[in-house]
Each structure stands twice: as structure tokens, then as C-alpha cells.
PDBQT receptor file of N, H, CA, C and O in Angstrom, charges set to zero:
ATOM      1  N   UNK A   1      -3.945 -21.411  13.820  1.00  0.00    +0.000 N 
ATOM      2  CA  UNK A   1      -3.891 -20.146  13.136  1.00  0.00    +0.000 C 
ATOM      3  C   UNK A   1      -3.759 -20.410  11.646  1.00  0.00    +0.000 C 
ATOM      4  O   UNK A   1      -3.000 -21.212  11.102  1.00  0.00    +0.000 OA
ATOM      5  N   UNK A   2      -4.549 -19.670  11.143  1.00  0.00    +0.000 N 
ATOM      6  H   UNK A   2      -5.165 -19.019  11.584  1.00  0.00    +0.000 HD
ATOM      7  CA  UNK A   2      -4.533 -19.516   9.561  1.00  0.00    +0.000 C 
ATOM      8  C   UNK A   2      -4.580 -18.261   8.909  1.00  0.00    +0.000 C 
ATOM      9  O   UNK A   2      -5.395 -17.390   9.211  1.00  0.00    +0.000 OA
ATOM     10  N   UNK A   3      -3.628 -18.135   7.922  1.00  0.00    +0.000 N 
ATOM     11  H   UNK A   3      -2.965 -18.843   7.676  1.00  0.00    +0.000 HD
ATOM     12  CA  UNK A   3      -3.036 -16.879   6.731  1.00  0.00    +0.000 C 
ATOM     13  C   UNK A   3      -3.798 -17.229   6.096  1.00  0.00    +0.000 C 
ATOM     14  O   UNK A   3      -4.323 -18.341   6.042  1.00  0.00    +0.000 OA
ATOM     15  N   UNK A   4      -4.037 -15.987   5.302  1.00  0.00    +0.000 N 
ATOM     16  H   UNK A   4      -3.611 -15.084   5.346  1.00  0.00    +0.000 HD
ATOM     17  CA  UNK A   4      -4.725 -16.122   3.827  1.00  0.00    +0.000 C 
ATOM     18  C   UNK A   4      -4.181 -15.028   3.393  1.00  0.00    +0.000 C 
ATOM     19  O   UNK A   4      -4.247 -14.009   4.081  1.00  0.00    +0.000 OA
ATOM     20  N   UNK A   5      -3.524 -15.035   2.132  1.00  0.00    +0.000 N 
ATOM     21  H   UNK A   5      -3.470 -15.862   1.573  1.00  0.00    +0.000 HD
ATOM     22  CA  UNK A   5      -2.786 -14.183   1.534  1.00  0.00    +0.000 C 
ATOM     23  C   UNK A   5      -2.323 -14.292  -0.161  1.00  0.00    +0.000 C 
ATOM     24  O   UNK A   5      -2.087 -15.465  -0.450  1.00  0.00    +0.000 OA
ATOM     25  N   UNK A   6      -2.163 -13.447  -1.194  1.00  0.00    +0.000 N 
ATOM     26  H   UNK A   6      -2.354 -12.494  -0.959  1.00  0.00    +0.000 HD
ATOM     27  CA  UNK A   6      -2.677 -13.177  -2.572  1.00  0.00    +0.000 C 
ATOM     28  C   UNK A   6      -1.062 -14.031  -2.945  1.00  0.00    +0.000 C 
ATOM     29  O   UNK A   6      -0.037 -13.357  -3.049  1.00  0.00    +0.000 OA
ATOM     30  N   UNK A   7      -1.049 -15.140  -3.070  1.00  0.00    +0.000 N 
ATOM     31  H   UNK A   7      -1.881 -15.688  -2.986  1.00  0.00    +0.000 HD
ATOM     32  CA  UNK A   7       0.268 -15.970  -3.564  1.00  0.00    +0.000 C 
ATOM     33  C   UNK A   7       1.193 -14.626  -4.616  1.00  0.00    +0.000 C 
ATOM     34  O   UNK A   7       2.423 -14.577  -4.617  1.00  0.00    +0.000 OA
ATOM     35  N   UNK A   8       0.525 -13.876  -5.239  1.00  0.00    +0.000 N 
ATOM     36  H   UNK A   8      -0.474 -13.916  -5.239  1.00  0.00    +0.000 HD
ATOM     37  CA  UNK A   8       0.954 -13.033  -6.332  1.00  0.00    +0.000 C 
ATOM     38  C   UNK A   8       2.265 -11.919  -5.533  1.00  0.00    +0.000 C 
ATOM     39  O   UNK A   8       3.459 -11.645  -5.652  1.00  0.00    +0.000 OA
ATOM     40  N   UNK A   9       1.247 -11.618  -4.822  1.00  0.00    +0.000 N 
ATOM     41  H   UNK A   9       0.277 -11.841  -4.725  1.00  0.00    +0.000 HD
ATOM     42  CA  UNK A   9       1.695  -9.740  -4.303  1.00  0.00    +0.000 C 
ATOM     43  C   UNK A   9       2.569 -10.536  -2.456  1.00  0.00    +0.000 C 
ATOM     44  O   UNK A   9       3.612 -10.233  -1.875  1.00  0.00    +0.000 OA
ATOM     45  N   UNK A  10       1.527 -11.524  -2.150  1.00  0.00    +0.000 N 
ATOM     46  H   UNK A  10       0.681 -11.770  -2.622  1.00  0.00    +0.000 HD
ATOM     47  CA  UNK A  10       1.898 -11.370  -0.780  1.00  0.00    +0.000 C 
ATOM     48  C   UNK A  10       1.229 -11.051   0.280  1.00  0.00    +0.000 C 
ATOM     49  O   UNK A  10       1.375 -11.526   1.406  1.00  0.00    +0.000 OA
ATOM     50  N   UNK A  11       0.179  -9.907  -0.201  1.00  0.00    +0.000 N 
ATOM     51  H   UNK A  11       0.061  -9.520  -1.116  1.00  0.00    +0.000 HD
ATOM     52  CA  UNK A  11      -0.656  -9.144   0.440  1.00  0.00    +0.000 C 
ATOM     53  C   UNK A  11      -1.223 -10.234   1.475  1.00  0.00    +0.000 C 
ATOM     54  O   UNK A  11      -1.513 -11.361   1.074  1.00  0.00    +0.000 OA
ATOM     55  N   UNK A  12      -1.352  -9.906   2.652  1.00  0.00    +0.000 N 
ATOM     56  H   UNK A  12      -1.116  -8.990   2.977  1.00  0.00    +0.000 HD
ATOM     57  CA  UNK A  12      -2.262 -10.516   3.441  1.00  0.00    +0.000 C 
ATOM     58  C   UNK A  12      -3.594 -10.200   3.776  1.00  0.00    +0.000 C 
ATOM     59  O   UNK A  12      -3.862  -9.193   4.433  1.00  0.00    +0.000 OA
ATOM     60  N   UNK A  13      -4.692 -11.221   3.254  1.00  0.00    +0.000 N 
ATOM     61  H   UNK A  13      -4.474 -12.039   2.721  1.00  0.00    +0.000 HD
ATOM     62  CA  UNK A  13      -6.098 -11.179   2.862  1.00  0.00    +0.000 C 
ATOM     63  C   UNK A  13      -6.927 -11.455   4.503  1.00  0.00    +0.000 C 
ATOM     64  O   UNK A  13      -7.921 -10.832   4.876  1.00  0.00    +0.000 OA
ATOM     65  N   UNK A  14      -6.469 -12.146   5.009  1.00  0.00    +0.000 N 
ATOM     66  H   UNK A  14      -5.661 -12.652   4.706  1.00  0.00    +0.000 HD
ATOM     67  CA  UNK A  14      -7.190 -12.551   6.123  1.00  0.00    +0.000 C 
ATOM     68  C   UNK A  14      -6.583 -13.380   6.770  1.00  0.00    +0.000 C 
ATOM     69  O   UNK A  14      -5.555 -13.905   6.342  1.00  0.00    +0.000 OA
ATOM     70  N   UNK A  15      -7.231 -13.717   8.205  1.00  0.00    +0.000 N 
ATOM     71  H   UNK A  15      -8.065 -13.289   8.553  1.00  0.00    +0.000 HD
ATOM     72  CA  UNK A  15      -6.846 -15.048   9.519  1.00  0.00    +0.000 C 
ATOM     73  C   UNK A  15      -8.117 -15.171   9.882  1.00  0.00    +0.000 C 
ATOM     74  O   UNK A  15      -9.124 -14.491   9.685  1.00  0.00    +0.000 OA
ATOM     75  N   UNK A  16      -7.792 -16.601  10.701  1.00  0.00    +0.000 N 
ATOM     76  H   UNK A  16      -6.974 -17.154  10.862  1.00  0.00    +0.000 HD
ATOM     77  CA  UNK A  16      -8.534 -17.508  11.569  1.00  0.00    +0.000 C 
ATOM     78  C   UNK A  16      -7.591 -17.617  12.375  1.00  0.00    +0.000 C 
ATOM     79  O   UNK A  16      -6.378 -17.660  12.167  1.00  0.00    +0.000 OA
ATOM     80  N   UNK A  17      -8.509 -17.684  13.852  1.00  0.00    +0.000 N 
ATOM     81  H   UNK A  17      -9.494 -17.648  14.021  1.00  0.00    +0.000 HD
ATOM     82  CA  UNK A  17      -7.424 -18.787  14.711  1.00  0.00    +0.000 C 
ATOM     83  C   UNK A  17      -8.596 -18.920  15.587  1.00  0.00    +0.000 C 
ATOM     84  O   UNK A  17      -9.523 -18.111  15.613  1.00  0.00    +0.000 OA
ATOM     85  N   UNK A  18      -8.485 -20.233  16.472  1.00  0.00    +0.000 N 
ATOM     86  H   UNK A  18      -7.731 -20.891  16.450  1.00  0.00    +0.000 HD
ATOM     87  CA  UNK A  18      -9.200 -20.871  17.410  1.00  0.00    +0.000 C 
ATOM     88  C   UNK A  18      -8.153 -21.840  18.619  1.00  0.00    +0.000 C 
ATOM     89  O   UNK A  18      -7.347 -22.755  18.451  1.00  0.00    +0.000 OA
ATOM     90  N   UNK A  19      -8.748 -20.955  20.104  1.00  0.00    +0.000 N 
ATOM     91  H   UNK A  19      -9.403 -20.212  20.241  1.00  0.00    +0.000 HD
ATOM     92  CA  UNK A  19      -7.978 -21.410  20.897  1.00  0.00    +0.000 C 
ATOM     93  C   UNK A  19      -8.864 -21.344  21.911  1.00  0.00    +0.000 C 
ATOM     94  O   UNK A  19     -10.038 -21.096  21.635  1.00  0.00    +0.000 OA
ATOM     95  N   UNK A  20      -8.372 -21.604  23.594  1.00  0.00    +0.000 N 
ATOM     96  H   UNK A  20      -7.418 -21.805  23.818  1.00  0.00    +0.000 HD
ATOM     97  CA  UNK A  20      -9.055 -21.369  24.601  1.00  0.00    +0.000 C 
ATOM     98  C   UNK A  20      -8.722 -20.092  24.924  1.00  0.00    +0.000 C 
ATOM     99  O   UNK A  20      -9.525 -19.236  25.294  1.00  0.00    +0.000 OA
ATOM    100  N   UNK A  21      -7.138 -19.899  24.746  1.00  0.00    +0.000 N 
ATOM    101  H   UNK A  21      -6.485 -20.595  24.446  1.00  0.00    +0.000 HD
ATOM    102  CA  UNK A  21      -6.707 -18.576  25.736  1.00  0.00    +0.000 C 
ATOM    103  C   UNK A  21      -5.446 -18.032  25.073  1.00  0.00    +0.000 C 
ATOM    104  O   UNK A  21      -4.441 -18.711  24.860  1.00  0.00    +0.000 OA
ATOM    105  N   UNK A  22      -5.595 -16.704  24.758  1.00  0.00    +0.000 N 
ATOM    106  H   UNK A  22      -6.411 -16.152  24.931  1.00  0.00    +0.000 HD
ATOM    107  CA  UNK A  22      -4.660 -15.874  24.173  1.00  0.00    +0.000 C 
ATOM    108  C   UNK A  22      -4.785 -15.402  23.100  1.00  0.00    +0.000 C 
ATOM    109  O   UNK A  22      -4.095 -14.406  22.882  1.00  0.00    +0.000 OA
ATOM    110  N   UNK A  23      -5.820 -15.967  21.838  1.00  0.00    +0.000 N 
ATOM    111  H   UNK A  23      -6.380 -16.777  22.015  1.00  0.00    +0.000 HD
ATOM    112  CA  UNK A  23      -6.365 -15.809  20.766  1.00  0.00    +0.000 C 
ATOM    113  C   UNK A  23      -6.590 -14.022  20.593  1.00  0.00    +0.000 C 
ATOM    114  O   UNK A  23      -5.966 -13.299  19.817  1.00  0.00    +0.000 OA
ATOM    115  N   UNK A  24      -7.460 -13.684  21.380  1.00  0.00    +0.000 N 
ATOM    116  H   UNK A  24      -7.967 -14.272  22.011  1.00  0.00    +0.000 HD
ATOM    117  CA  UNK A  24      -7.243 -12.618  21.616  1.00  0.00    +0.000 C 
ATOM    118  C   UNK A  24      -6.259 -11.437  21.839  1.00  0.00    +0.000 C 
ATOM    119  O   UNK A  24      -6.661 -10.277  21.930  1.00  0.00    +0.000 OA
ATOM    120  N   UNK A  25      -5.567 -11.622  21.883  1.00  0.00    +0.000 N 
ATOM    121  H   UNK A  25      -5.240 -12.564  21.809  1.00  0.00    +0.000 HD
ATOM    122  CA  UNK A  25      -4.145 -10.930  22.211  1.00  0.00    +0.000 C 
ATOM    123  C   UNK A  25      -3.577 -11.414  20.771  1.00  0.00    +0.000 C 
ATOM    124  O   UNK A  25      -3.865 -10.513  19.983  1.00  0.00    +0.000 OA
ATOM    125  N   UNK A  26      -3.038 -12.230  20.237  1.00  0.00    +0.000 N 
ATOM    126  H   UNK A  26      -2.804 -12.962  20.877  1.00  0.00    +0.000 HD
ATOM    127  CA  UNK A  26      -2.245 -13.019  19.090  1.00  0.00    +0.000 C 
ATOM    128  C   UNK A  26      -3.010 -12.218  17.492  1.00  0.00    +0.000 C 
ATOM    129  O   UNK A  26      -2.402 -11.674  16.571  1.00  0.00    +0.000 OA
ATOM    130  N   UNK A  27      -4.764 -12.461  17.684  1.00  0.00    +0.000 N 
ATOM    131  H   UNK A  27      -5.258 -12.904  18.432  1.00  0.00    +0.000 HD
ATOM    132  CA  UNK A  27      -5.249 -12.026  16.576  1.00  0.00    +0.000 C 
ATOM    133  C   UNK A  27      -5.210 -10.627  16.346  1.00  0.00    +0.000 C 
ATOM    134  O   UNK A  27      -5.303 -10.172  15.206  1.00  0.00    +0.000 OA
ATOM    135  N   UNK A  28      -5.065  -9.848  17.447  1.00  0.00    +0.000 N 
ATOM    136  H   UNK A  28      -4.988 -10.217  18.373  1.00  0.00    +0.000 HD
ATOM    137  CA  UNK A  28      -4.525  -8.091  17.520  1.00  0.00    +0.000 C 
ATOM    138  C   UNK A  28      -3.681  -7.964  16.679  1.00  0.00    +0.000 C 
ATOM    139  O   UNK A  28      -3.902  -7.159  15.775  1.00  0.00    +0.000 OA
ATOM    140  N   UNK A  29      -2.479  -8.689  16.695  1.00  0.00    +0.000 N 
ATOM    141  H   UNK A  29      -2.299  -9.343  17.430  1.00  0.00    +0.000 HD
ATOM    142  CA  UNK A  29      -1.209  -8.065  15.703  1.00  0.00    +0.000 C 
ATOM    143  C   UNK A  29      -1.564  -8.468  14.180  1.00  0.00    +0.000 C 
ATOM    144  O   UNK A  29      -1.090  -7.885  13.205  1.00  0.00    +0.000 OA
ATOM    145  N   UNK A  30      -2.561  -9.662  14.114  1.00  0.00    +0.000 N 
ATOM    146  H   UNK A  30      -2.946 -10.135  14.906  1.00  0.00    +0.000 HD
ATOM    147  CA  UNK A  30      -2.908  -9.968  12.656  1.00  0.00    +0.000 C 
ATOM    148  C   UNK A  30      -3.623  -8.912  11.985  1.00  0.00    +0.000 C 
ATOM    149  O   UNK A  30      -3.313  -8.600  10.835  1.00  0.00    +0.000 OA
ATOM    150  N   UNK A  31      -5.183  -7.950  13.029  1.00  0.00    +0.000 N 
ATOM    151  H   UNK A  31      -5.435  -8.204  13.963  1.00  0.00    +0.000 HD
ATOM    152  CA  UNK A  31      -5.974  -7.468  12.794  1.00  0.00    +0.000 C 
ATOM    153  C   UNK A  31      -4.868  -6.334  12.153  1.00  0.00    +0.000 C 
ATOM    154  O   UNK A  31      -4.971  -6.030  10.965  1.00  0.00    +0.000 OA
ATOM    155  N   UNK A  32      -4.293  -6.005  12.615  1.00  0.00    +0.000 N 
ATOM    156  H   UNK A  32      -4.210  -6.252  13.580  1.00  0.00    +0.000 HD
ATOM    157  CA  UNK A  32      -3.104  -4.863  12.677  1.00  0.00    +0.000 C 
ATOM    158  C   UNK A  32      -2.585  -4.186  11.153  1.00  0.00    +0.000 C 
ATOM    159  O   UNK A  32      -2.678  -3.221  10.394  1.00  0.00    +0.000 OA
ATOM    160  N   UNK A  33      -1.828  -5.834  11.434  1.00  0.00    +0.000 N 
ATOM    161  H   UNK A  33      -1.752  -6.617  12.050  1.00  0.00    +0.000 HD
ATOM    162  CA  UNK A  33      -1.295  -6.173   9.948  1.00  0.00    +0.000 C 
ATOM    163  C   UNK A  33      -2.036  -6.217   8.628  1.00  0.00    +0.000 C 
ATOM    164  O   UNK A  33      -1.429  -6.143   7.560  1.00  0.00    +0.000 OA
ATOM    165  N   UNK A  34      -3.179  -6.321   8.695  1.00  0.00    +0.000 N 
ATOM    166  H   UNK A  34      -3.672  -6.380   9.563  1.00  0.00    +0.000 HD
ATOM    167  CA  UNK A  34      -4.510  -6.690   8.205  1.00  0.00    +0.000 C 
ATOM    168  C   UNK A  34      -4.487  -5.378   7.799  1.00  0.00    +0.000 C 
ATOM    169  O   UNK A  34      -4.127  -5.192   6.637  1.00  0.00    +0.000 OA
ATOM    170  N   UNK A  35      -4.888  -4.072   8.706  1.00  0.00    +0.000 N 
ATOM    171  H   UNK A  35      -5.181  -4.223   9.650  1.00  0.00    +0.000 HD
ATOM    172  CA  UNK A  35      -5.372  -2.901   8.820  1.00  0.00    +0.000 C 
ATOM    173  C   UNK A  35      -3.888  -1.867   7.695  1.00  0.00    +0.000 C 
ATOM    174  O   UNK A  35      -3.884  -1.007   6.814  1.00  0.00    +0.000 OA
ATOM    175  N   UNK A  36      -3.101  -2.485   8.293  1.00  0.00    +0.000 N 
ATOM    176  H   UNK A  36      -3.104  -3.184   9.009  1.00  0.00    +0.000 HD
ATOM    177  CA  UNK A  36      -1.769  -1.639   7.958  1.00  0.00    +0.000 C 
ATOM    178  C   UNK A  36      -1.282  -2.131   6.358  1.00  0.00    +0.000 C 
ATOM    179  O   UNK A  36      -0.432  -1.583   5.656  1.00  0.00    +0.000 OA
ATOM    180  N   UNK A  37      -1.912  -3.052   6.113  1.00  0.00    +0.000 N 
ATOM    181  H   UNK A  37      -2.602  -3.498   6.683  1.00  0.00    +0.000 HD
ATOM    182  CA  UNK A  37      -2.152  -3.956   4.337  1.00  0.00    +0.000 C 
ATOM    183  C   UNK A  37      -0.753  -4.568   3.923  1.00  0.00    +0.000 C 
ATOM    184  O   UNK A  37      -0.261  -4.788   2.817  1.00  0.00    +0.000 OA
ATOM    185  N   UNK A  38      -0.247  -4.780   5.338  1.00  0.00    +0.000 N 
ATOM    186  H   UNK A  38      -0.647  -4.601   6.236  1.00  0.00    +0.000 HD
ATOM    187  CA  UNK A  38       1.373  -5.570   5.242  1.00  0.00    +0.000 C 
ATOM    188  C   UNK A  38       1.062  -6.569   3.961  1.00  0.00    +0.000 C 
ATOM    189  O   UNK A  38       0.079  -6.780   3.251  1.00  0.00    +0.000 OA
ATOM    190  N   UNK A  39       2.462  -7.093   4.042  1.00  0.00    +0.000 N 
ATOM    191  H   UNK A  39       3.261  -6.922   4.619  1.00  0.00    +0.000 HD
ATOM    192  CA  UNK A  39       2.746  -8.613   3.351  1.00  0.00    +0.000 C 
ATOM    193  C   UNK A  39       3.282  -9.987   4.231  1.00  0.00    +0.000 C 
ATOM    194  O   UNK A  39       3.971 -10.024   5.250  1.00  0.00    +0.000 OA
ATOM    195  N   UNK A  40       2.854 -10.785   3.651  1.00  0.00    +0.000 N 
ATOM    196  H   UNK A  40       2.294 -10.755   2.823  1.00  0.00    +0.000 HD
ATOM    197  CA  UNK A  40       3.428 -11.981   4.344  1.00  0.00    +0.000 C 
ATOM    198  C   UNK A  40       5.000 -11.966   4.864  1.00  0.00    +0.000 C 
ATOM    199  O   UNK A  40       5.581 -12.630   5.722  1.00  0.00    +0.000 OA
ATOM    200  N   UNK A  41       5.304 -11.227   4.233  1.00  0.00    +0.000 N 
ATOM    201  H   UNK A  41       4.833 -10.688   3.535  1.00  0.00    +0.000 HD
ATOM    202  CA  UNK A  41       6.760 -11.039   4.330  1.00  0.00    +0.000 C 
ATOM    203  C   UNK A  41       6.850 -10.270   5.761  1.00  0.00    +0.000 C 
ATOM    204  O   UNK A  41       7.338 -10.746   6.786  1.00  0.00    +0.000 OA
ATOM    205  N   UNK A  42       6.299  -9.035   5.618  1.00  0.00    +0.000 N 
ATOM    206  H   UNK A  42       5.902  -8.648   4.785  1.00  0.00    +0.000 HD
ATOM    207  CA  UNK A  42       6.601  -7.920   6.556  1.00  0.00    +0.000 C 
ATOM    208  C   UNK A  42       5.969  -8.577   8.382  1.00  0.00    +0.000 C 
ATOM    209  O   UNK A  42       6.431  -8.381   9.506  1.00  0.00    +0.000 OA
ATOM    210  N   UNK A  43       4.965  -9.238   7.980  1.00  0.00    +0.000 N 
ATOM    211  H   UNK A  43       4.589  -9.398   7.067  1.00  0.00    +0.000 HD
ATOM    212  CA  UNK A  43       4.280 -10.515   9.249  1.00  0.00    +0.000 C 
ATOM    213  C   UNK A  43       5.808 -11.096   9.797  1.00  0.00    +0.000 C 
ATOM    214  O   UNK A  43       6.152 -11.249  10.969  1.00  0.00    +0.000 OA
ATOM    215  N   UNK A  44       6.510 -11.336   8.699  1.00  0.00    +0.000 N 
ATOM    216  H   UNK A  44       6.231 -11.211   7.747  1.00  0.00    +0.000 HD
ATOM    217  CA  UNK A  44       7.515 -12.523   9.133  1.00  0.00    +0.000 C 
ATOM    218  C   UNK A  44       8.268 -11.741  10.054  1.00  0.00    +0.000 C 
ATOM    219  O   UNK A  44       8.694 -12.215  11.107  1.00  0.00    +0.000 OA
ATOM    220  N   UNK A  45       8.437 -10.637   9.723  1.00  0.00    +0.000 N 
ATOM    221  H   UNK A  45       8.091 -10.252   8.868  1.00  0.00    +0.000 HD
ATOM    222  CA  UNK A  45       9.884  -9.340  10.404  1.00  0.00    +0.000 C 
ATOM    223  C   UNK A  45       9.063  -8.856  11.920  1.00  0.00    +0.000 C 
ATOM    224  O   UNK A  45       9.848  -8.549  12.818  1.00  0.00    +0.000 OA
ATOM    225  N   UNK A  46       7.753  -8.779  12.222  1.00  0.00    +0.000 N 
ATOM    226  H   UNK A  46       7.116  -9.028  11.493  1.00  0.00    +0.000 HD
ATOM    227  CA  UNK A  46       7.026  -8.170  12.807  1.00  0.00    +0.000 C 
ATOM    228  C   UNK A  46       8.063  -8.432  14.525  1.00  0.00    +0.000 C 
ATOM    229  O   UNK A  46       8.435  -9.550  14.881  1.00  0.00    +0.000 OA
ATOM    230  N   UNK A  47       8.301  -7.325  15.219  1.00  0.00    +0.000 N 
ATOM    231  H   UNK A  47       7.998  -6.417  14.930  1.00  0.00    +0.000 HD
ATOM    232  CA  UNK A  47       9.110  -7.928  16.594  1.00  0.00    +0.000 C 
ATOM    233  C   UNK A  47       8.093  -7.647  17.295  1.00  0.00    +0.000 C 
ATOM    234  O   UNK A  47       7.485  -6.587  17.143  1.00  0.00    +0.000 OA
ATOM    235  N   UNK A  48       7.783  -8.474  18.092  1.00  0.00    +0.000 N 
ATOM    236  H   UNK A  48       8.277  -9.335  18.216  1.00  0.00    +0.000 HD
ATOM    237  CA  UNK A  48       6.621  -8.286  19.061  1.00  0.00    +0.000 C 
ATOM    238  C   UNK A  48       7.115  -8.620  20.351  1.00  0.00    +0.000 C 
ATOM    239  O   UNK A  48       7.804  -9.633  20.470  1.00  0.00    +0.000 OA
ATOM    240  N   UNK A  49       6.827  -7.820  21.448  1.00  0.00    +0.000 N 
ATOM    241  H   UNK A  49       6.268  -6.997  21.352  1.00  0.00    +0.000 HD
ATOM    242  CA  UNK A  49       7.412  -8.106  22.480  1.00  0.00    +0.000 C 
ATOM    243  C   UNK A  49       6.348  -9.415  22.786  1.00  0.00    +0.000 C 
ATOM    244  O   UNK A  49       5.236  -9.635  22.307  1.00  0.00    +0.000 OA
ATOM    245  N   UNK A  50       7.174 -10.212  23.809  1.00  0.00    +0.000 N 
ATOM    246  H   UNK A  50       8.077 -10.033  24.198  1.00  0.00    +0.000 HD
ATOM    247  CA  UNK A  50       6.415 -11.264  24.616  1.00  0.00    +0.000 C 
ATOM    248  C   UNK A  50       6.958 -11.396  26.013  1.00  0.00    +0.000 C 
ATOM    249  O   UNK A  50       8.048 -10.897  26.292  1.00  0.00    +0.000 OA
ATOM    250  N   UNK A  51       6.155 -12.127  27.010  1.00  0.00    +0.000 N 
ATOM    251  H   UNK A  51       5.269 -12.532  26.784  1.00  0.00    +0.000 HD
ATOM    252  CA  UNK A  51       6.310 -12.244  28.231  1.00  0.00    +0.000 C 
ATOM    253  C   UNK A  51       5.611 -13.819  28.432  1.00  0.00    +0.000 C 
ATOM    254  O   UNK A  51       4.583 -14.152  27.842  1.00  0.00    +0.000 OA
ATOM    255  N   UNK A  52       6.325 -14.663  29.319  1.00  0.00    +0.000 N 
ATOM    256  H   UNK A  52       7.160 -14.393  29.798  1.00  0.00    +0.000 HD
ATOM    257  CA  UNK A  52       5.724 -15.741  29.344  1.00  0.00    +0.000 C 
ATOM    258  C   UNK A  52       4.741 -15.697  30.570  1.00  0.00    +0.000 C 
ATOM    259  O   UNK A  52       4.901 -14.930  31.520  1.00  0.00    +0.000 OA
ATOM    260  N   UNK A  53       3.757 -16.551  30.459  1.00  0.00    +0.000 N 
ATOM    261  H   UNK A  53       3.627 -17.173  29.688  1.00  0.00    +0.000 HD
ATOM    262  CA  UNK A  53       2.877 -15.951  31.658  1.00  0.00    +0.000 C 
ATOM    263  C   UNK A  53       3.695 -16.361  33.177  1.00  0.00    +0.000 C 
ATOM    264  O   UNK A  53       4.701 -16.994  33.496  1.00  0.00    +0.000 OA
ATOM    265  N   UNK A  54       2.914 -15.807  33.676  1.00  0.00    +0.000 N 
ATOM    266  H   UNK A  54       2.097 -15.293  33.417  1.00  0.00    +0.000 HD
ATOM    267  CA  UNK A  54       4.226 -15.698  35.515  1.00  0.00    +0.000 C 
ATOM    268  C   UNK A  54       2.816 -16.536  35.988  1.00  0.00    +0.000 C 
ATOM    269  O   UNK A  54       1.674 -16.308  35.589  1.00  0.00    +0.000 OA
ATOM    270  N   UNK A  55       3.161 -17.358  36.757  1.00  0.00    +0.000 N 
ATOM    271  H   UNK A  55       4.089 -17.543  37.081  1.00  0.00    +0.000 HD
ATOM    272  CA  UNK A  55       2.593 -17.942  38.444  1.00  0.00    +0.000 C 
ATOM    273  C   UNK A  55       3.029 -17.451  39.383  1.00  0.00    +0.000 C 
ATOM    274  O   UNK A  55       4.167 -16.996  39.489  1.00  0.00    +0.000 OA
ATOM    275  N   UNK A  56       1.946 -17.477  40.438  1.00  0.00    +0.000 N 
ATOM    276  H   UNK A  56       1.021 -17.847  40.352  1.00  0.00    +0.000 HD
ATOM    277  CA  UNK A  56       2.180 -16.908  41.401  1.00  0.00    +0.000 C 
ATOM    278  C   UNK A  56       3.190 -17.684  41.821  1.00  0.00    +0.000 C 
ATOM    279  O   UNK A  56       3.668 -18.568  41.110  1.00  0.00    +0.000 OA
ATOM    280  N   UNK A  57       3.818 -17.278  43.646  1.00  0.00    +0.000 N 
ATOM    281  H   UNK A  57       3.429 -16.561  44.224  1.00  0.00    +0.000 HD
ATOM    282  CA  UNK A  57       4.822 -17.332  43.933  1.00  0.00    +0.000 C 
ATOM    283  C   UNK A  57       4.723 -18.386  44.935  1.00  0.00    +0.000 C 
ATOM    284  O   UNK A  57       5.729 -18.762  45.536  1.00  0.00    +0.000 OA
TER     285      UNK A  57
């Protein structure tokens, strides 16, 4: 995963990330943040729920 963000303000400019599995899900909250014109800062505070993946039984 990669930030890109205005060293000045903070503003967050953009991401990358490259994976097999979950990328999808992970780059949602960036797109988000992205959309919502957070700061690097406000990324840092972000609470995101998580769940670890379950196997069957």
C-alpha cells in the first residue's frame, strides 16, 4: 500500500495497493477518504471495524 499526500496541508492525493486478496475491501476506505478530502492525519484516527476471516469448522 501506498499514500500520496501534499507534505504541506496533509491532504491526501492518492493510493496504490497490490495484493491477491482483500485489496478490494482495504482500497474502499482509501477511495472514501479520498472522496471525503481527509488528511493523513484524519486516515490515522479512521476506526474501522474488522473481523478476522473464520474457517470453517
Amino acid at each position: 500500500m501506498s499514500l500520496t499526500a501534499d507534505r504541506e496541508s496533509g491532504q491526501l492525493l492518492g493510493a496504490s495497493m497490490v495484493g491477491k486478496e482483500g485489496v478490494a475491501h482495504r482500497i474502499d476506505s482509501i477511495v472514501t477518504a479520498l472522496h471525503a478530502g481527509m488528511t493523513t492525519t484524519d486516515v490515522e484516527y479512521l476506526d474501522l471495524a474488522y473481523a478476522p476471516p473464520f474457517s470453517p469448522t
